[in-house]
N, C-alpha and C positions, 0 to 999 in steps of 0.2 A: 256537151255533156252526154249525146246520148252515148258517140261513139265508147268513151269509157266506159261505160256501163257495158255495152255489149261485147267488150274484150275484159270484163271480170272470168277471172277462172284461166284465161289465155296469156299464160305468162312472158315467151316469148314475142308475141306477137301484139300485148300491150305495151310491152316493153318499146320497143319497136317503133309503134304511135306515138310513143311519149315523146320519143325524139325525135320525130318529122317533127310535132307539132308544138312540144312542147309544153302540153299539157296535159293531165294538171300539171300546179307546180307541186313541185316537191320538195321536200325536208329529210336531210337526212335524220335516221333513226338516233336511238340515243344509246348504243351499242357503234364501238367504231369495228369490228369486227374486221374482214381481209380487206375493207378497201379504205382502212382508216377515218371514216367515219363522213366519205365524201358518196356520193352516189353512184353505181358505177355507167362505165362509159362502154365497156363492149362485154361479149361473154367473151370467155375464156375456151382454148382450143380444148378438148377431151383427150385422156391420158393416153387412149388408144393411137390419137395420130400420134403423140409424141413417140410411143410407141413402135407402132407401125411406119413411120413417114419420119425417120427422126433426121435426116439431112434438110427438106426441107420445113419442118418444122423450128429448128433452132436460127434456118435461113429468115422465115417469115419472125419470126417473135422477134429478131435483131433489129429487123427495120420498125417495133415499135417503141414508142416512146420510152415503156419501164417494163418493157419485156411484157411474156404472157402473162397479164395482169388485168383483173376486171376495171383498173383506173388508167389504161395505155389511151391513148387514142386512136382512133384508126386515120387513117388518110383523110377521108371526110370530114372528123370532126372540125368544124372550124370553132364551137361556141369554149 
């Protein structure tokens, strides 16, 4: 419990902890908003690489599961 507490405010990086460890649990909101109403599993690349880097960009978002999407999976996920 403490650790949550002191990653309040650290959005990426609670984020982060939640998935090493898994807690807390969570619920999705009651809004399904971009990721359909599941919680998401990576962030999403910024406009710029697509941008900037767009060969390998449209390379790496192929190899995921539903494309650059906050509900793709990465390699690791196995849950």
């Amino acid at each position: 419990m403490t650790r949550a507490v002191q990653l309040f405010g650290r959005s990426y990086e609670a984020f982060i902890e939640w998935r090493r460890m898994g807690y807390p649990s969570l619920k999705p909101g009651p809004f399904a908003g971009s990721t359909n109403g599941t919680i998401p599993r990576r962030t999403i690349y910024s406009s710029r690489e697509a941008l900037l880097n767009e060969e390998n960009y449209k390379a790496a978002s192929a190899r995921l599961t539903n494309g650059d999407t906050y509900v793709s999976k990465v390699w690791w996920d196995k849950r």
